[in-house]
C-alpha positions in Angstrom: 184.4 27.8 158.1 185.1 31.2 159.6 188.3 33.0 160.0 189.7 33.9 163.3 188.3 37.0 164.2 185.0 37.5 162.1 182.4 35.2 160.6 179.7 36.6 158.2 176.4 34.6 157.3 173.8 35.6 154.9 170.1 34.2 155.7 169.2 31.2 153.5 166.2 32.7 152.5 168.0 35.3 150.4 171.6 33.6 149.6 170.0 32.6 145.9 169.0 36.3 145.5 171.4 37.6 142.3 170.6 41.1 142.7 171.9 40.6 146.2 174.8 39.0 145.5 175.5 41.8 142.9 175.3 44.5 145.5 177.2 43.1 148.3 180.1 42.1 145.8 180.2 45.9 145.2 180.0 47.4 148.1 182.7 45.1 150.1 186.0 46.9 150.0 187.6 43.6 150.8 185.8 41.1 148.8 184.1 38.7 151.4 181.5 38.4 148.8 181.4 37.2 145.4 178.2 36.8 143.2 177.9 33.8 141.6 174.9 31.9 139.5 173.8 30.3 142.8 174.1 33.5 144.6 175.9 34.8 147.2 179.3 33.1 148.1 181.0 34.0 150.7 185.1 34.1 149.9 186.2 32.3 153.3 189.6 33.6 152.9 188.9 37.3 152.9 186.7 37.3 156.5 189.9 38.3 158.7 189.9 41.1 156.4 186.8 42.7 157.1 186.9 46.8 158.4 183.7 46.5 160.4 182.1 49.2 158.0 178.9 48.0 158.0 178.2 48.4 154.4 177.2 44.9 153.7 174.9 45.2 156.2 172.9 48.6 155.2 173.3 46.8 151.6 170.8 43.5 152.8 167.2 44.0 154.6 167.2 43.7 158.0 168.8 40.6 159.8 169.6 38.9 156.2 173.5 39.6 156.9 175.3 39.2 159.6 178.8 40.2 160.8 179.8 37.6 163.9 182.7 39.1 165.9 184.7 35.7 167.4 186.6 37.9 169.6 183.8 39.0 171.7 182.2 37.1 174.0 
């Protein structure tokens, strides 16, 4: 489920990846992601947190992660 203002989705094809999940746990300053066993989770309860920094993004290849703005049409 997303929050209210931001959704984020990680590809399927790379949700399982640990060393992933590893990185973007460490480079979100507001913990949307946690790395699990399974992979990445994505901590619904931190998304109306997110600063827009982008780091999560320059952290996965291209298109993998994506930050959904619900407040834009």
């Amino acid at each position: 489920m997303p929050g209210l203002f931001i959704d984020v989705k990680v590809a399927d094809d790379v949700r399982k990846d640990a060393a992933l999940a590893a990185k973007l746990e460490e480079v979100c300053p507001v913990s949307i992601f946690r790395a699990t066993d399974d992979g990445v989770e994505i901590l619904e309860a931190n998304l109306d947190e997110c600063v827009l920094c982008d780091l999560c993004l320059e952290a996965a290849p291209d298109g993998k992660v994506q930050v959904i703005k619900l407040y834009e049409s």
